[in-house]
C-alpha positions as CSV (number, residue, x, y, z in Angstrom):
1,X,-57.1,-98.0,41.1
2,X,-57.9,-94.3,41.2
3,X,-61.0,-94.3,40.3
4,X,-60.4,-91.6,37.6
5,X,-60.1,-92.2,33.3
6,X,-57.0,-91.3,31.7
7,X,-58.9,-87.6,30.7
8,X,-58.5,-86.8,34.4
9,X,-55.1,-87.8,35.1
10,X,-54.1,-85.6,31.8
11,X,-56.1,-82.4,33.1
12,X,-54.1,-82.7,36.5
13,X,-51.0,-83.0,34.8
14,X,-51.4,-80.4,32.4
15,X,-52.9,-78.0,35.5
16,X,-49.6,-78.5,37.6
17,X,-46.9,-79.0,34.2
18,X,-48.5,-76.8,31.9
19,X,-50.2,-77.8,29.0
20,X,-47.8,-79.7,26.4
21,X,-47.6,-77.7,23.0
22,X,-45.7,-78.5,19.7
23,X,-45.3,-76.7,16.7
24,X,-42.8,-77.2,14.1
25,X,-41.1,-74.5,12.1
26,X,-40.1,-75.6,8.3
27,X,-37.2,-73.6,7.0
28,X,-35.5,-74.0,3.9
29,X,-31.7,-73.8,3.5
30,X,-30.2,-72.4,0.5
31,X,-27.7,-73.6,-1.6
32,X,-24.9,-71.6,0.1
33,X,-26.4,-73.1,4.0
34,X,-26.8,-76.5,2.6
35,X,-22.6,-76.0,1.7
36,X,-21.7,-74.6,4.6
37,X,-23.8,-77.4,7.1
38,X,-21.8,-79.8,4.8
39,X,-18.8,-79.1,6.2
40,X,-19.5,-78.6,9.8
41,X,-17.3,-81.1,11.9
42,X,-18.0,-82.2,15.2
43,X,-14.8,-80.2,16.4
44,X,-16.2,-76.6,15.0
45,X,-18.8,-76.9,17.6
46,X,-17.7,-75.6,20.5
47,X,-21.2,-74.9,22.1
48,X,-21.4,-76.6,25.7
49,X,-25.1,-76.4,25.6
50,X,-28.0,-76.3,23.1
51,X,-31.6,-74.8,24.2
52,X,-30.3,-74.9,28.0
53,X,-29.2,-78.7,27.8
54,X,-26.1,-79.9,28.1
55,X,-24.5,-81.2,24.5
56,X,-23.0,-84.5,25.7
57,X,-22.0,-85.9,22.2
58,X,-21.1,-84.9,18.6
59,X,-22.2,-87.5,16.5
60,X,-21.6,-88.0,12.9
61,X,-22.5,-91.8,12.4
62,X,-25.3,-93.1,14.8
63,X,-24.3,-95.4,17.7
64,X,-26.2,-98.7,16.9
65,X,-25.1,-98.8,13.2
66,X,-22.7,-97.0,12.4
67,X,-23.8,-95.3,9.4
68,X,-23.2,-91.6,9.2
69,X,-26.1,-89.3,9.8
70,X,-28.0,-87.5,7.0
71,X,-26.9,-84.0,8.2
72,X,-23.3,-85.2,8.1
73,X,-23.6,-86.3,4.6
């Protein structure tokens, strides 16, 4: 035991991480983006990295089931 509620262990987490933050951006695709994304295949990407991580796998159908992703639809 630490002796301290879960409040504190946040606070000291968030003082020496930085305080988590989230805010998502909704953007919608026109007709002619919605055609184009459409047709993207896992070989046009030829990114190695995607917001400083490494891309490890181009998926079009997920793992577990097999059935292909909504953006690859």
């Amino acid at each position: 035991m630490t002796g301290k509620n879960p409040q504190e262990h946040y606070n000291e987490l968030a003082e020496r991480f930085g305080a988590p933050s989230y805010n998502r951006l909704q953007a919608s695709a026109t007709s002619a983006q919605k055609a184009a994304l459409s047709k993207l295949s896992p070989e046009m990407v030829s990114a190695d990295t995607l917001a400083g991580d490494p891309i490890t796998a181009r998926l079009t159908a997920a793992p577990g089931n097999g059935r292909r992703l909504a953006a690859s639809r």
